[in-house]
Each structure stands twice: as C-alpha cells, then as structure tokens.
C-alpha positions as CSV (number, residue, x, y, z in Angstrom):
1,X,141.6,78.9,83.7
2,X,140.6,74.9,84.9
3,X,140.5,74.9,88.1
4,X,142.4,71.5,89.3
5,X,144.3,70.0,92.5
6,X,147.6,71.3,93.7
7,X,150.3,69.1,92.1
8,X,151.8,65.9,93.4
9,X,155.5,65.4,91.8
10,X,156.9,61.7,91.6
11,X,159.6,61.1,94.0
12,X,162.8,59.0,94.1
13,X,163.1,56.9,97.5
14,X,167.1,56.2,96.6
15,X,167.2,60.4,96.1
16,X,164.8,61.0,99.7
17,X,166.8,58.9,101.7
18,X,170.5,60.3,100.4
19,X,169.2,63.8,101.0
20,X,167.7,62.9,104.6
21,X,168.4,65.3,106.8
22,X,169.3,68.2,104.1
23,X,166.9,71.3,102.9
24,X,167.0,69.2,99.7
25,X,164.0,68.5,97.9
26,X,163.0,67.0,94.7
27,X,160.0,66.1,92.3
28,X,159.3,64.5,89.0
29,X,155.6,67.0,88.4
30,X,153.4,65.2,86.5
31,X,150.6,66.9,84.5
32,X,148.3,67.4,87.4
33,X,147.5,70.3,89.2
34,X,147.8,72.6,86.8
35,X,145.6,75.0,84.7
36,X,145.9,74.5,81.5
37,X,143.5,73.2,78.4
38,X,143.1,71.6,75.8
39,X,145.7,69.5,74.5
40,X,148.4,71.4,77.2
41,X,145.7,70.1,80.2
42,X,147.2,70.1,83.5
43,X,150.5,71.6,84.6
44,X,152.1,72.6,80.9
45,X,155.2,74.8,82.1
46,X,156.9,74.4,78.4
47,X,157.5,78.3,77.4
48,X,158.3,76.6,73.6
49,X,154.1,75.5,73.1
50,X,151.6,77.3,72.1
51,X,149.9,77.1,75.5
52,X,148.0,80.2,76.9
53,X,151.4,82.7,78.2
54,X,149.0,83.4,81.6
55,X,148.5,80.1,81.9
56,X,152.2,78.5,81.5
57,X,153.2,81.4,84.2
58,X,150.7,80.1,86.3
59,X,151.7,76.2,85.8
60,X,155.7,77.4,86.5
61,X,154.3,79.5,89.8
62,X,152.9,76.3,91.2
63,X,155.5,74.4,90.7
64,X,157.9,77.0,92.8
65,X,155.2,77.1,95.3
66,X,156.1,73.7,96.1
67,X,159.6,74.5,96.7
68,X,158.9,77.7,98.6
69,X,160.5,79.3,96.5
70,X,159.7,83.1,94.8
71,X,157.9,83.0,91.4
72,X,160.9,84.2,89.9
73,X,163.5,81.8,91.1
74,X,163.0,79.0,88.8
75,X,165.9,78.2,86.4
76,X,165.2,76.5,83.5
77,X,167.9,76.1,80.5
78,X,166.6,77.1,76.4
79,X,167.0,73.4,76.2
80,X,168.8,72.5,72.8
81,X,169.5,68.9,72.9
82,X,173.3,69.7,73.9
83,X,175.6,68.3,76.5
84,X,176.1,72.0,77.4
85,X,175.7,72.8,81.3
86,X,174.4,75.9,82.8
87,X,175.8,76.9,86.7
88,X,173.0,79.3,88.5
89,X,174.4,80.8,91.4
90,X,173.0,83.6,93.3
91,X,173.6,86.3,90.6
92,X,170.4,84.5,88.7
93,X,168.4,86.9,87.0
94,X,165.6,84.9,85.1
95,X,167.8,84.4,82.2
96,X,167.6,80.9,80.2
97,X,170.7,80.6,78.5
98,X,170.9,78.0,75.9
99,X,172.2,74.5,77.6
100,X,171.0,70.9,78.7
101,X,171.5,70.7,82.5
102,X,172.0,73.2,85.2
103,X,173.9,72.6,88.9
104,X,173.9,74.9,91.8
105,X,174.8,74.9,95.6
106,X,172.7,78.6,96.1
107,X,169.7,78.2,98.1
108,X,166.2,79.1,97.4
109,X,166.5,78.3,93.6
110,X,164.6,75.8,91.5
111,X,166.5,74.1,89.3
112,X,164.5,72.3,86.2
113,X,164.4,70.6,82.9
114,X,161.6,70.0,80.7
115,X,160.4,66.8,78.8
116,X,157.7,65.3,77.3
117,X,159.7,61.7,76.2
118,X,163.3,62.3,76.5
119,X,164.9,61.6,80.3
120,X,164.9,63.9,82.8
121,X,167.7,63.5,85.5
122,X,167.9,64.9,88.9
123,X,171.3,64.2,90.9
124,X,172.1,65.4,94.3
125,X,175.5,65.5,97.1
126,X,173.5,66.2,99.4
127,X,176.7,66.8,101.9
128,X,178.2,69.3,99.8
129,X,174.8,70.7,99.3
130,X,175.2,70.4,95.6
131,X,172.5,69.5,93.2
132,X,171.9,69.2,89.4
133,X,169.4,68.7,86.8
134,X,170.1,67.1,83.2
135,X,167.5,66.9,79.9
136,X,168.7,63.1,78.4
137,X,167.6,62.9,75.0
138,X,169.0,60.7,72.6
139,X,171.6,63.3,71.4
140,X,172.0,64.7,75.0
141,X,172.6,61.7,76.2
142,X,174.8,60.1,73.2
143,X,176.8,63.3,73.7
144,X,177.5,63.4,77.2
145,X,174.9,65.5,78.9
146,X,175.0,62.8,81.8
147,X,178.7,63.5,82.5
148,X,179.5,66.8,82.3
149,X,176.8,67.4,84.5
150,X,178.5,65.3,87.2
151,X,181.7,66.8,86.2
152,X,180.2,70.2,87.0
153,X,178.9,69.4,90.2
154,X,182.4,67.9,91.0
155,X,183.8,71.1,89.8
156,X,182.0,73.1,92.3
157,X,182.7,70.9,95.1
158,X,180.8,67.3,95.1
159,X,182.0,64.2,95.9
160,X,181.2,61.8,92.9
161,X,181.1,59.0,95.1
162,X,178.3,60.9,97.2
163,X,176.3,62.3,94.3
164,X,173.0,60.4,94.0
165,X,170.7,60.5,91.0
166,X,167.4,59.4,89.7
167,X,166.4,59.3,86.2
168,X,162.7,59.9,86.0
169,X,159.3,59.2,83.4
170,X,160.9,58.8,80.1
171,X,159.6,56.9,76.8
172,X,159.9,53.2,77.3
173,X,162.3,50.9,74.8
174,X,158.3,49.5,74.2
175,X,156.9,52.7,72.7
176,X,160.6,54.1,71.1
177,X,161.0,52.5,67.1
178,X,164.0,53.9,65.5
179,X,165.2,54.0,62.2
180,X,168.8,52.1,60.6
181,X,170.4,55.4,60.7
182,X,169.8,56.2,64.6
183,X,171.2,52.4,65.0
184,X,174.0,52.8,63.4
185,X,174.9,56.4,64.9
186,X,175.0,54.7,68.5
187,X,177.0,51.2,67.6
188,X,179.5,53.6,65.9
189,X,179.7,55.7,69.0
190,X,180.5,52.2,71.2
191,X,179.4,48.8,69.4
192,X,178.7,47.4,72.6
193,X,175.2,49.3,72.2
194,X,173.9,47.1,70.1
195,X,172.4,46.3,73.5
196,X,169.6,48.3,73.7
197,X,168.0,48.0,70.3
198,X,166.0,45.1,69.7
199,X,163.6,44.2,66.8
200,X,160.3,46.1,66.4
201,X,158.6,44.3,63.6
202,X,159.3,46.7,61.3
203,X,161.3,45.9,58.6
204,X,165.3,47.9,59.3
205,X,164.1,49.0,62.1
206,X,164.1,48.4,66.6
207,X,163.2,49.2,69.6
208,X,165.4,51.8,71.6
209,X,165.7,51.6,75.0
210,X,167.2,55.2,75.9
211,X,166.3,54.5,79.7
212,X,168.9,51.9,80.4
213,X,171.1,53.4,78.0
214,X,170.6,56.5,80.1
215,X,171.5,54.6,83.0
216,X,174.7,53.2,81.7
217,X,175.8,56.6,81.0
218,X,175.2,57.3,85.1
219,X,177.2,54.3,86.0
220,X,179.9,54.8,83.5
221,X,180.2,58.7,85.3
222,X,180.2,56.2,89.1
223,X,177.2,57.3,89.9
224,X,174.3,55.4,92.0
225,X,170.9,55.8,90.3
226,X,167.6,54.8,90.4
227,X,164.7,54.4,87.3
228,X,161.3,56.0,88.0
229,X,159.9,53.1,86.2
230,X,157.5,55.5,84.3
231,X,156.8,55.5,80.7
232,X,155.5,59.6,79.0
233,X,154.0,57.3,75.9
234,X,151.9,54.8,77.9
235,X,150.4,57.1,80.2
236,X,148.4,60.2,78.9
237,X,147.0,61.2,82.1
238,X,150.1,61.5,83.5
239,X,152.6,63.0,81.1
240,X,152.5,64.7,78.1
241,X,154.6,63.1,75.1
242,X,155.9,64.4,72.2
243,X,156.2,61.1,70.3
244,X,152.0,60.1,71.6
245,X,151.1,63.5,69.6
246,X,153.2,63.1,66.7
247,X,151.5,59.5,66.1
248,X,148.1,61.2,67.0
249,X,148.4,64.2,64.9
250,X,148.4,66.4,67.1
251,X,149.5,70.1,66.0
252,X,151.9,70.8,69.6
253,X,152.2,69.0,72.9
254,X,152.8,69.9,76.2
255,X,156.2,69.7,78.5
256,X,156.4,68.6,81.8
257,X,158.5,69.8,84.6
258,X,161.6,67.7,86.9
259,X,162.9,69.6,89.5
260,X,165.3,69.9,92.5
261,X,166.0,72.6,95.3
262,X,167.8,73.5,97.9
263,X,165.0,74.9,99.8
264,X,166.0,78.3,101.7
265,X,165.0,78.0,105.1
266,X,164.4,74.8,105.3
C-alpha cells in the first residue's frame, strides 16, 4: 500500500451554511489520501475497477472515518445510469441494490455515489434531517435522476422549499464533445436544450454542457443549488475521469467518492 495524507473532501459553502447547526456533514473526496496505485492512485473506492480488493476496502474505510461512521455503514447504489432511487434506513445491511441515488433520515450512515465524469449531487433538509445523494449522468440526468431524488426525500418528510443541494466536480461543457445522435436525443426530450450544446470544431458534432444542464434539472425540481466549479477532465491530480482514460488509452480508470451523513452523535 502508498502510504499518503488523510483525505480532504471538497465542500459546498451554500450546503455548510444550510446544515449549520445540524449533525450534517458532507464532502466531495477527491483522489487524495488514499492508497491505491497505479493508474487507481489515491483514494479509488470504485468496487467496478480492477483496483487491488484490499486496497478499495481500505480507500471506502477512510472515507467513513471521516464521517465517524463504522466501516460497514457506507451505502453506495450498483450504479446503472437509471433514475432509480434507493431509501437506506436503519435495516441497512451492506447491500447495494441496483439504483442511481439514495436518501435517508437514519443516523450514522454514509450515503455515496461514485463518478469519475458524470455529476455527483448531494442535497440536504437539514430541518427534517433528510439527506440525499444522486449519480447525474447524461441518461440519469435526461431521465430524471435529479427529481425523483427530491421527490423521495419529500416522500419521507422534506420540505422541497428547504432542501439544499450542490452539484459537485463533473466534466466541463470544454472537455464533453458529443455526437448528432446524443444532440438530437436531448432537443427531442425538450428543444429548448439546444442550449447547452455548442460547436466543437468537429464536423456534426458540440460541446455538451451536462453541468448546467444538471442544474436546470435542480431548479426545474425548486431546488437552490450551487456548482462546485470543478472539472474530472482538466484536473488529473484531482479526479479520476473516465472520458481523460478513454482518450489516453488507458485499460480502466478509477472512481471517486461524494458523500453526505447524518453523523451519529454529532
């Protein structure tokens, strides 16, 4: 094993200050502070690579540690690309049943999504003491991901008006070409997207930009949200990125971690 720092998640200042005052705490991990090599260096927690087992279980320790939280009590969804949303409650068992987003008002869990380019989104009531986490891909988000997962939270007793979410490192519109097809599959959905595509240089083909897109979707559900402002392309020493490695080569990649808990205790 590397032997590296402790890590040191991104945070939202719009998600801090609504949860002020609650046991709610949040964190977009980056890849440092982990233990893996290689191509998966730093904090790889993505069960799908290829990474070293020990060292994955090591990575997904940490990142509980920072909660307080038991190694065992972080939920993470067999992400599928689906608006499908998973509610952990205190019956959780380790299970990772096959879904996009996951709520929970139960203390003492971790609640996560994993990326490596698409948009991970952490929302929040902290009144209620209600919190969510959503994986926004394209398809996730085209499908409504983004939605249900405030609808869920609402289910279980949120306040939509309350609910406070940040969308956090994500592929910028400046490193995202798409093809005619994937154009033409989001202006069908709503023609008023046209508004996030814009030429790339290449010929049938544009820019996407699934951040604000992503944001829309937020607004459209009446929630207040913030951007991270991070791009996974751009910045290798920071995140890991699907897209980077498929350019590059590369035979797998590594996925990191967003996460929110209700920490137990305080």
């Amino acid at each position: 094993m590397l032997v590296q720092e402790q890590p040191l998640p991104i945070t939202s200042d719009l998600l801090t200050d609504a949860c002020s005052g609650s046991t709610i705490r949040h964190g977009f991990f980056t890849r440092a502070g982990g233990v893996s090599g290689g191509l998966y260096r730093g904090l790889n927690v993505g069960l799908g690579s290829g990474d070293d087992r020990e060292d994955i279980n090591e990575n997904r320790k940490r990142v509980c540690r920072s909660f307080a939280a038991a190694p065992d009590r972080l939920a993470t969804p067999h992400q599928i690309h689906s608006p499908d949303v998973w509610l952990v409650d205190q019956s959780f068992d380790g299970a990772r049943p096959k879904a996009d987003a996951v709520v929970s008002a139960t203390p003492g869990i971790v609640l996560g999504v994993l990326t490596a380019d698409c948009g991970p989104v952490l929302l929040a009531d902290a009144k209620a003491g209600i919190i969510g986490a959503a994986h926004a891909g394209w398809s996730g988000a085209l499908s409504g991901v983004v939605e249900n997962t405030v609808d869920r939270m609402v289910e279980i007793g949120a306040a939509r008006e309350r609910i406070t979410a940040c969308l956090g490192p994500s592929i910028s519109a400046a490193n995202y070409e798409v093809g005619p097809e994937f154009v033409f599959r989001f202006i069908e959905d709503d023609p008023s997207n046209d508004r996030f595509f814009s030429p790339s240089g290449k010929n049938q083909h544009c820019l996407f930009d699934l951040q604000s897109y992503t944001l829309k979707r937020l607004a459209r559900a009446g929630i207040s949200a913030h951007l991270s402002g991070h791009c996974t392309y751009a910045d290798e020493d920071k995140f890991f990125s699907y897209r980077r490695a498929t350019h590059r080569n590369e035979p797998d990649y590594g996925r990191q971690i967003s996460a929110i808990s209700i920490v137990d205790g305080g």
